[in-house]
Biotite code that builds the C-alpha atoms (Angstrom):
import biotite.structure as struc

atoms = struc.array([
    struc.Atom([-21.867, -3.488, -24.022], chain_id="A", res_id=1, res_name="UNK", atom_name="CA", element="C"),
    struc.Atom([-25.226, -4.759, -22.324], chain_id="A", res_id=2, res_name="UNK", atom_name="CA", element="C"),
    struc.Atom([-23.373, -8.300, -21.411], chain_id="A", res_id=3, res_name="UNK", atom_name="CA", element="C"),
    struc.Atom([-20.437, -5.839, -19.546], chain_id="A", res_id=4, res_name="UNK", atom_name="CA", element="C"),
    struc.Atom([-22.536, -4.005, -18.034], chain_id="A", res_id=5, res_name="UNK", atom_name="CA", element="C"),
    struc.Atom([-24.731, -7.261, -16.407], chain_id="A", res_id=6, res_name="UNK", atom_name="CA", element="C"),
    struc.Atom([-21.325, -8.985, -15.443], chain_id="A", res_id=7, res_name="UNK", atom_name="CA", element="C"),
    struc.Atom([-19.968, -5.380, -13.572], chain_id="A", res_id=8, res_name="UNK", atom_name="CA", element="C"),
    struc.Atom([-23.228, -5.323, -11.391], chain_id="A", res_id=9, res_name="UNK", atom_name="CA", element="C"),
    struc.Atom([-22.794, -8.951, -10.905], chain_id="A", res_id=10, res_name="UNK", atom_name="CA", element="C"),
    struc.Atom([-19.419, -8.650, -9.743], chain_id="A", res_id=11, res_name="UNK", atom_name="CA", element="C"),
    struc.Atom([-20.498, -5.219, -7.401], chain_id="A", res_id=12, res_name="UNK", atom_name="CA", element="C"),
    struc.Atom([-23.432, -6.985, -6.208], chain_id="A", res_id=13, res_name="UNK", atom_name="CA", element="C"),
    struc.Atom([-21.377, -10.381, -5.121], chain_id="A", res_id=14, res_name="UNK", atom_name="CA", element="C"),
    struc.Atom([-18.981, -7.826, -3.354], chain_id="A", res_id=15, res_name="UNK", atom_name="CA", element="C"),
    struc.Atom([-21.437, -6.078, -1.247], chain_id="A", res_id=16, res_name="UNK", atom_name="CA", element="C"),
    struc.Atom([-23.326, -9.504, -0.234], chain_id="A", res_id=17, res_name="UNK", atom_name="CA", element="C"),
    struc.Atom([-20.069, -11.258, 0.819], chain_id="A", res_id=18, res_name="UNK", atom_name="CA", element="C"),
    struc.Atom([-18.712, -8.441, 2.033], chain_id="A", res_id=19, res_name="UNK", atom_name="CA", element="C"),
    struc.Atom([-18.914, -8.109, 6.686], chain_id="A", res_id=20, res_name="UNK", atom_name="CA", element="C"),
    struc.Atom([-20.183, -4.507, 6.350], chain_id="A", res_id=21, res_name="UNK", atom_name="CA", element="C"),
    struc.Atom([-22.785, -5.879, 4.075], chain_id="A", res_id=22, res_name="UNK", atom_name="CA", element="C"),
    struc.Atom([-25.793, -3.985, 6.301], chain_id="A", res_id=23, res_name="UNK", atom_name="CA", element="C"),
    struc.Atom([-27.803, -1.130, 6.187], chain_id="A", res_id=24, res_name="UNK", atom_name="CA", element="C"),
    struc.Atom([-25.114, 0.973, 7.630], chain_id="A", res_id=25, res_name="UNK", atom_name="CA", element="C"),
    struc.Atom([-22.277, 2.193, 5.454], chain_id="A", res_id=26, res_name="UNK", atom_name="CA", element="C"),
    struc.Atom([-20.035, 4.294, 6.975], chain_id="A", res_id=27, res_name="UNK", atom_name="CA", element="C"),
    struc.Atom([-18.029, 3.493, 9.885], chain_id="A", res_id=28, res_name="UNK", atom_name="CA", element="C"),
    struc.Atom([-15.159, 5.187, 12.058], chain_id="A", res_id=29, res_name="UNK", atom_name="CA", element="C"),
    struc.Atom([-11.944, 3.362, 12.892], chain_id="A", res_id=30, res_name="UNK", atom_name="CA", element="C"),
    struc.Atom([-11.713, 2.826, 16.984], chain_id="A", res_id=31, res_name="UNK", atom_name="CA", element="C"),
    struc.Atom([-8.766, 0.773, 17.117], chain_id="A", res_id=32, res_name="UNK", atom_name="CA", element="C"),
    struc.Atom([-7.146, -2.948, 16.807], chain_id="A", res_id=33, res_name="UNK", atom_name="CA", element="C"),
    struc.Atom([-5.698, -5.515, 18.445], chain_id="A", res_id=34, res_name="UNK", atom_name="CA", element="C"),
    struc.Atom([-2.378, -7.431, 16.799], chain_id="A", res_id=35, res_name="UNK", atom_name="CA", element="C"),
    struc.Atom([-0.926, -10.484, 17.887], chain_id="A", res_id=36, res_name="UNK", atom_name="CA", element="C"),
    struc.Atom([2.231, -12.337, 18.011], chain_id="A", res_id=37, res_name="UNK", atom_name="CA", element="C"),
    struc.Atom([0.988, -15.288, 16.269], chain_id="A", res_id=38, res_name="UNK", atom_name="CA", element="C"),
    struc.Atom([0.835, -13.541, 12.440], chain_id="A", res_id=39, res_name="UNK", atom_name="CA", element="C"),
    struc.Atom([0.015, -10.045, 10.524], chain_id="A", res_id=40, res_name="UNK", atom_name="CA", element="C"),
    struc.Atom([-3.554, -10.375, 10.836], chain_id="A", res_id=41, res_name="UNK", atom_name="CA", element="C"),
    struc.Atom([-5.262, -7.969, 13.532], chain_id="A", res_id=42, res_name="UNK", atom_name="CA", element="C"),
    struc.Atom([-8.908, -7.617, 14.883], chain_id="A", res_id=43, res_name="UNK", atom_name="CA", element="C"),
    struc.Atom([-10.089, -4.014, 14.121], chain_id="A", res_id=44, res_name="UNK", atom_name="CA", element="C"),
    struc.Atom([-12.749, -2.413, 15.763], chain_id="A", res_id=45, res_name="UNK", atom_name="CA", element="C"),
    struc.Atom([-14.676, 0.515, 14.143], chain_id="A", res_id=46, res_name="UNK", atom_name="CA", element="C"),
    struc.Atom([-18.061, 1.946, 14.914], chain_id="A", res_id=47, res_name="UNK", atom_name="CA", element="C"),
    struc.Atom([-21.253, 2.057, 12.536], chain_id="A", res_id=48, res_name="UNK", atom_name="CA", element="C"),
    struc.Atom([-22.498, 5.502, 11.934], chain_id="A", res_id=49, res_name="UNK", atom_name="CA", element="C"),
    struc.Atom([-25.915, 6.705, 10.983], chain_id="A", res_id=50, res_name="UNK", atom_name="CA", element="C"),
    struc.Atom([-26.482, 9.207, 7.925], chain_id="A", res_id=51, res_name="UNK", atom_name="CA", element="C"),
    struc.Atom([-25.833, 11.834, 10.434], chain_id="A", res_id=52, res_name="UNK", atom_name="CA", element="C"),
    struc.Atom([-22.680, 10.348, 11.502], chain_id="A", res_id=53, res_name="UNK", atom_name="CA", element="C"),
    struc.Atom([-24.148, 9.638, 15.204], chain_id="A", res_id=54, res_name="UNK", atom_name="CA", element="C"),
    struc.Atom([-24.257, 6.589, 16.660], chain_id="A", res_id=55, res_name="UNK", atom_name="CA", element="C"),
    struc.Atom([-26.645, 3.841, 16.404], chain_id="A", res_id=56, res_name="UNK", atom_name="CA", element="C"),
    struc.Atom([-28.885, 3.629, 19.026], chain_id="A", res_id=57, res_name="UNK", atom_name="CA", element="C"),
    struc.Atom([-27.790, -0.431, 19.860], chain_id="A", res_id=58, res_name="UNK", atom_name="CA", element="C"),
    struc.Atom([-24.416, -2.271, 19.191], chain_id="A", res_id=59, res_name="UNK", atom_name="CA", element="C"),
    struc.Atom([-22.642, 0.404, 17.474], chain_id="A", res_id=60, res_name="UNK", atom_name="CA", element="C"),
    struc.Atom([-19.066, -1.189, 17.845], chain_id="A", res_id=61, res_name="UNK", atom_name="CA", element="C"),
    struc.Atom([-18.394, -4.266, 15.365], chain_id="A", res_id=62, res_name="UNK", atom_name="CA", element="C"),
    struc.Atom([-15.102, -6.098, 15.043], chain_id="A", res_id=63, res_name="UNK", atom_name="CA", element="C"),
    struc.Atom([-14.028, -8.047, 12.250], chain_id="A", res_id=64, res_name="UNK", atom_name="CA", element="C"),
    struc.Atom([-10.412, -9.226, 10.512], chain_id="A", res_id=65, res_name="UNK", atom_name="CA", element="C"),
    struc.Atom([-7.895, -7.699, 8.375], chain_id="A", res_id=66, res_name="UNK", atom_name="CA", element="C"),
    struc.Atom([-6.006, -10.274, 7.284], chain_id="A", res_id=67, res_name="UNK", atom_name="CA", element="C"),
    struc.Atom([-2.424, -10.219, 5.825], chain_id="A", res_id=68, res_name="UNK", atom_name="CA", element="C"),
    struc.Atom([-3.864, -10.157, 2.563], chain_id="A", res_id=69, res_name="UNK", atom_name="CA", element="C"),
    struc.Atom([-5.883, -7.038, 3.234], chain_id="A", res_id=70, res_name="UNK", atom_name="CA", element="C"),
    struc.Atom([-8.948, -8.622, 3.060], chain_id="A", res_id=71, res_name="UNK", atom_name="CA", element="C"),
    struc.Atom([-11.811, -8.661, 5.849], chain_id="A", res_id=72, res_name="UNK", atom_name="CA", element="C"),
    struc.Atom([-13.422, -11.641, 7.376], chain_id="A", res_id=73, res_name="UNK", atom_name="CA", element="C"),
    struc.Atom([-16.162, -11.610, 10.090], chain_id="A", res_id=74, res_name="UNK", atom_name="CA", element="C"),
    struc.Atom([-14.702, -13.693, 13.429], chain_id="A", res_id=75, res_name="UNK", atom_name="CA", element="C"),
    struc.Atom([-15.928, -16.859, 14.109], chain_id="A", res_id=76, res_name="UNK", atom_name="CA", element="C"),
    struc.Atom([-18.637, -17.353, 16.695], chain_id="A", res_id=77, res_name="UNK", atom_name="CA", element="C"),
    struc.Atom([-15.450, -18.783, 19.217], chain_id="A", res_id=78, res_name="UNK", atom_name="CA", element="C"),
    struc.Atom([-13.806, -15.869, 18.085], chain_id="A", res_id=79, res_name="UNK", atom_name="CA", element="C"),
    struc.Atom([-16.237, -13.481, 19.069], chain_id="A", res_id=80, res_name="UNK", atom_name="CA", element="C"),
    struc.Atom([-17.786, -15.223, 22.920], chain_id="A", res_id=81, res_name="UNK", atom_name="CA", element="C"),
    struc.Atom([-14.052, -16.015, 23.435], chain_id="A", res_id=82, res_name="UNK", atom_name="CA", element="C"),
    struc.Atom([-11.393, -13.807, 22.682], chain_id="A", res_id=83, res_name="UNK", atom_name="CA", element="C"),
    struc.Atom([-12.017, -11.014, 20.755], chain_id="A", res_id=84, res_name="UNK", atom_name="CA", element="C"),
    struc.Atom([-15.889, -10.129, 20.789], chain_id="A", res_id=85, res_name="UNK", atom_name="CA", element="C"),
    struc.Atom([-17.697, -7.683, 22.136], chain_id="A", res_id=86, res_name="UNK", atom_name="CA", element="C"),
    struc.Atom([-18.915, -8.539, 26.063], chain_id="A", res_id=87, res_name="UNK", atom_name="CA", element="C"),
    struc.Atom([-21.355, -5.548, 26.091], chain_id="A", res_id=88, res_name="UNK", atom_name="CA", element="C"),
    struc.Atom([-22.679, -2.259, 25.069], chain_id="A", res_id=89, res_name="UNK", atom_name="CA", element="C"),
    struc.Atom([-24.548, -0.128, 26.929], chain_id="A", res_id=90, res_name="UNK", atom_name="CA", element="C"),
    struc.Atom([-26.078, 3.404, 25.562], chain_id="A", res_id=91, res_name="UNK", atom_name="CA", element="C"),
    struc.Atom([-24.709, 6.221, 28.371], chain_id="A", res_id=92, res_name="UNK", atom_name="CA", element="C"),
    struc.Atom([-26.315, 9.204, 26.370], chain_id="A", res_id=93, res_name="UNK", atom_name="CA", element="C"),
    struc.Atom([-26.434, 9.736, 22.542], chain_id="A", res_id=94, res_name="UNK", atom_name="CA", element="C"),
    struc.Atom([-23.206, 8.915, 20.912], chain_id="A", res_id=95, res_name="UNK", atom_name="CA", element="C"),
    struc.Atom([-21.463, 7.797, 24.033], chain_id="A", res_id=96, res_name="UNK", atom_name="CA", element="C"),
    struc.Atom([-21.449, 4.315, 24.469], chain_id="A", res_id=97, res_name="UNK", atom_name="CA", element="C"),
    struc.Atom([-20.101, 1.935, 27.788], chain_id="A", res_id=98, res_name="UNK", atom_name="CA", element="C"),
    struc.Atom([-18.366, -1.084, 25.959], chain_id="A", res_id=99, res_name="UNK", atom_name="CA", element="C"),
    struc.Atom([-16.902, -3.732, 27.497], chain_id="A", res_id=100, res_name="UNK", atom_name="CA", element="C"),
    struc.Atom([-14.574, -6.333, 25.519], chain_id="A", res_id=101, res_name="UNK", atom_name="CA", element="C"),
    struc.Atom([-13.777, -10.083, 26.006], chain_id="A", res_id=102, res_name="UNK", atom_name="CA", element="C"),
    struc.Atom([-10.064, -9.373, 25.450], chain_id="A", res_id=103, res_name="UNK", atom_name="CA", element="C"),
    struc.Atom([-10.147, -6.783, 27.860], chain_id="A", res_id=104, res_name="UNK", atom_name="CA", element="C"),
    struc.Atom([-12.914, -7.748, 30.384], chain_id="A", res_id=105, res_name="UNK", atom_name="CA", element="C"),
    struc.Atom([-11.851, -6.075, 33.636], chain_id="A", res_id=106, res_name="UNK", atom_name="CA", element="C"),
    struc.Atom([-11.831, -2.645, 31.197], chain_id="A", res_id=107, res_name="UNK", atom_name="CA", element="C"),
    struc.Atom([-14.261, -0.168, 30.515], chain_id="A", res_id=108, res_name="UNK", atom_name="CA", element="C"),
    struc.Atom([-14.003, 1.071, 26.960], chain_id="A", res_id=109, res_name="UNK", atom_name="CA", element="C"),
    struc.Atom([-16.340, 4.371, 26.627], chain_id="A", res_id=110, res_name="UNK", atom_name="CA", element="C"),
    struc.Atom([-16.780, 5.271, 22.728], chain_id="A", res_id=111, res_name="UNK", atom_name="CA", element="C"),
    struc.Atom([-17.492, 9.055, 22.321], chain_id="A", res_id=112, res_name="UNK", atom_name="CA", element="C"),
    struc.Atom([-17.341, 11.560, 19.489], chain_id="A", res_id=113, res_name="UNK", atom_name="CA", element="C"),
    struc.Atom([-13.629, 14.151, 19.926], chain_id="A", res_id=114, res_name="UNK", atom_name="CA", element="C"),
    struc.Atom([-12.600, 16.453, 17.583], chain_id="A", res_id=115, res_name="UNK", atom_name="CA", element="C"),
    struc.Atom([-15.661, 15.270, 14.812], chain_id="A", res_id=116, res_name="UNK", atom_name="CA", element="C"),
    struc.Atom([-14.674, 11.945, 15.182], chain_id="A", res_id=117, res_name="UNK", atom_name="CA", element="C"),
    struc.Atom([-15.134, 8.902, 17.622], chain_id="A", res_id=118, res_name="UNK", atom_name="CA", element="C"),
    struc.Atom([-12.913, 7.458, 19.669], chain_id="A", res_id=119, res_name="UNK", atom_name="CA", element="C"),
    struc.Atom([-12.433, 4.789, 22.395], chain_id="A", res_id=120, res_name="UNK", atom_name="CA", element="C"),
    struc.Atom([-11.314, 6.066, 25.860], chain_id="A", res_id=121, res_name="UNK", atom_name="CA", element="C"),
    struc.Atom([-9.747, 3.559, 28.464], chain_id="A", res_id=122, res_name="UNK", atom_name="CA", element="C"),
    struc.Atom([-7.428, 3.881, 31.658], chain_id="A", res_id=123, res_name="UNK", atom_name="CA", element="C"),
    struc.Atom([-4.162, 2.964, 30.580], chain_id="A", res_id=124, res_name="UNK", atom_name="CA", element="C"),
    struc.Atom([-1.661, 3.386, 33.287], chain_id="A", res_id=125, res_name="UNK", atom_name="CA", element="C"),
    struc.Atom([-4.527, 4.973, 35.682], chain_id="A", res_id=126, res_name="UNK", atom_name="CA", element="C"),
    struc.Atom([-5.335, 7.882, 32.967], chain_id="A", res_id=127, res_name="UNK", atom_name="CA", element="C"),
    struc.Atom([-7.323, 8.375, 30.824], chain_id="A", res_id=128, res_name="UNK", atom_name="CA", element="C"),
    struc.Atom([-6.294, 7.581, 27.368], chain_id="A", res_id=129, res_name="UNK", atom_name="CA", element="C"),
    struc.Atom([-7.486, 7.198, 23.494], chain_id="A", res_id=130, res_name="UNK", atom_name="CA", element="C"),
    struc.Atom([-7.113, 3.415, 22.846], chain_id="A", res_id=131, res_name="UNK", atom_name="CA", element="C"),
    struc.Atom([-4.776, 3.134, 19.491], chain_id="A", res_id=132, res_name="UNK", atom_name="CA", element="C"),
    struc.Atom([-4.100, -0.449, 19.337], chain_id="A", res_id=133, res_name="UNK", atom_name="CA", element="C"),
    struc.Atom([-3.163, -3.693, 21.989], chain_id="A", res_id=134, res_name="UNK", atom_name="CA", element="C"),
    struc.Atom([-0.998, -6.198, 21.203], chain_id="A", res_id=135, res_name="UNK", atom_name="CA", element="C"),
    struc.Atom([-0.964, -9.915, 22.307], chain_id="A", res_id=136, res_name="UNK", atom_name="CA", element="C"),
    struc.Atom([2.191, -12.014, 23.171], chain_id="A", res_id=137, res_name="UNK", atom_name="CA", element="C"),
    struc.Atom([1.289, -15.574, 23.418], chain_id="A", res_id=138, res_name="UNK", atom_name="CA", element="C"),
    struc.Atom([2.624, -18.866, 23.053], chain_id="A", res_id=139, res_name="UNK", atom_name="CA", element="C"),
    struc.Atom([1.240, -21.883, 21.315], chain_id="A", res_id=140, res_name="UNK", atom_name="CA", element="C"),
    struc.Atom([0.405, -24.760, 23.394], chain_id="A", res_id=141, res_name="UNK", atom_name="CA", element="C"),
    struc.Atom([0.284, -28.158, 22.804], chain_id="A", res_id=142, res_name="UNK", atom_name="CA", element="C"),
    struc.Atom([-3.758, -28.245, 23.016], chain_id="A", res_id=143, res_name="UNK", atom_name="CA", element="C"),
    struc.Atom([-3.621, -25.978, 19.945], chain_id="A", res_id=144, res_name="UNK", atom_name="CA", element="C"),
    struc.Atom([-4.863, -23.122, 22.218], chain_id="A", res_id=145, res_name="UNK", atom_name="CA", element="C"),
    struc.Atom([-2.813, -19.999, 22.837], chain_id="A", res_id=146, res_name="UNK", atom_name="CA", element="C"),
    struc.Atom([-1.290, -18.684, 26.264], chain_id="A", res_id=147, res_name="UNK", atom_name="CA", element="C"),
    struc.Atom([-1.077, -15.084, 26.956], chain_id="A", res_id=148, res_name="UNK", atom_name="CA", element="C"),
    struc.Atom([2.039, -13.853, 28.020], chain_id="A", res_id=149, res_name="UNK", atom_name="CA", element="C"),
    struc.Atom([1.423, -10.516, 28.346], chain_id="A", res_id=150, res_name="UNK", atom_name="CA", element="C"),
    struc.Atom([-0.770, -7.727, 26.519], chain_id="A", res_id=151, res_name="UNK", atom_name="CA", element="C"),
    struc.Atom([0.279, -4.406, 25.747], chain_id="A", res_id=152, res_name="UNK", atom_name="CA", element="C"),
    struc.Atom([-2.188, -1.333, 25.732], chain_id="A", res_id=153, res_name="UNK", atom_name="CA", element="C"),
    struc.Atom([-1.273, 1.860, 23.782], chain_id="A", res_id=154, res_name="UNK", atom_name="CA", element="C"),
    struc.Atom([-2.138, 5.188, 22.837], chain_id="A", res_id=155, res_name="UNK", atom_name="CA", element="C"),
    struc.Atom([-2.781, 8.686, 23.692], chain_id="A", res_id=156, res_name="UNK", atom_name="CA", element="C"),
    struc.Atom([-3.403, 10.812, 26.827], chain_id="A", res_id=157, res_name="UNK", atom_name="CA", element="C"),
    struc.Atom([-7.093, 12.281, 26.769], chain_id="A", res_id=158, res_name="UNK", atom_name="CA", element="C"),
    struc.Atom([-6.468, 15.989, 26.331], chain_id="A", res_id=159, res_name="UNK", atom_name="CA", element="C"),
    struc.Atom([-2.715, 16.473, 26.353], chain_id="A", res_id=160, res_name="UNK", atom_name="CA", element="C"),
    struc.Atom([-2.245, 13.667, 23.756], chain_id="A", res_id=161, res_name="UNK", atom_name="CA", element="C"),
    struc.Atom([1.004, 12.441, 25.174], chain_id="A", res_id=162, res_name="UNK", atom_name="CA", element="C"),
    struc.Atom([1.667, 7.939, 24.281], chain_id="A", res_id=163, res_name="UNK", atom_name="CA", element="C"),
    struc.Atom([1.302, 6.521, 26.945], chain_id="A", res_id=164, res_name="UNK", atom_name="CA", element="C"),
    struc.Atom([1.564, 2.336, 26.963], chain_id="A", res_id=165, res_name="UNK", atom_name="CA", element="C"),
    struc.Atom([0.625, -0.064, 29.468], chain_id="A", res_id=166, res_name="UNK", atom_name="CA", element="C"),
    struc.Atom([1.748, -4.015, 30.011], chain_id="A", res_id=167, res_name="UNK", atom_name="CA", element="C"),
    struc.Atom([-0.782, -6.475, 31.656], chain_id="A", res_id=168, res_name="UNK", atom_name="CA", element="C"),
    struc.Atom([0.075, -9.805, 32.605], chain_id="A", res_id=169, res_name="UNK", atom_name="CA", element="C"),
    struc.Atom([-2.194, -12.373, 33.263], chain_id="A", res_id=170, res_name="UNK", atom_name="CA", element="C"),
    struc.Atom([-2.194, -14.042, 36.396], chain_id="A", res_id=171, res_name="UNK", atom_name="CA", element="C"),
])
């Protein structure tokens, strides 16, 4: 019973220290994601939350992989100054944050707490809207690095809650 009981911590303990959310902070709201064309897995982006459920007072967004399998996996240092890390965050008042994203640079993304939970607010279409999710067309190039076709933005009217969806293409 003692040898079970060693080998369950073990495994517990190997969890926790492999795992991305393996820091001080252990509870965390869901934002929203970004999907691509290319396969199933999507970049999700949630916020870390204190004991109170507030905000951190520096870098509460993080953004890691869900991959097909339904495990995570931290992005790669490319991943993150390249294509889907965070640019900035910038502390407006407590639990509201400025964030701006490298997938979305020319957007503001302010993270604020509605109806008891948080929630990522961005013009979509001119209003403003609760981010849900984006999606990425692109198209494999020879140089093994993707082309963006277009990116879709969706989600939700701020206050009224009706979708709402907008398409950017890249110049």
């Amino acid at each position: 019973m003692k040898t079970l009981t060693v080998i369950l911590w073990a495994v517990i303990l190997s969890f926790v220290s492999w795992s991305p959310f393996a820091l001080s902070w252990n509870k965390f709201d869901h934002l929203f994601f970004i999907e691509r064309s290319k396969n199933k897995n999507y970049v999700q982006y949630d916020v870390r939350l204190t004991k109170n459920n507030d905000l951190p007072a520096s870098s509460p967004v993080t953004a890691y992989w869900v991959l097909e399998n339904g495990k995570n996996q931290e992005l790669t240092l490319l991943e993150r100054q390249y294509a889907y890390g965070i640019d900035s965050q910038e502390e407006l008042e407590q639990n509201k944050f400025r964030v701006f994203l490298v997938a979305l640079k020319d957007r503001e993304v302010i993270v604020e707490k509605m109806n008891g939970s948080f929630g990522a607010v961005v013009s979509i279409n001119g209003k403003q809207s609760i981010l849900e999710r984006v999606y990425i067309e692109s198209q494999e190039r020879w140089t093994g690095l993707p082309k963006v076709l277009y990116i879709d933005l969706f989600g939700w009217t701020k206050g009224r809650g009706f979708p709402i969806r907008e398409r950017i293409i890249p110049k």
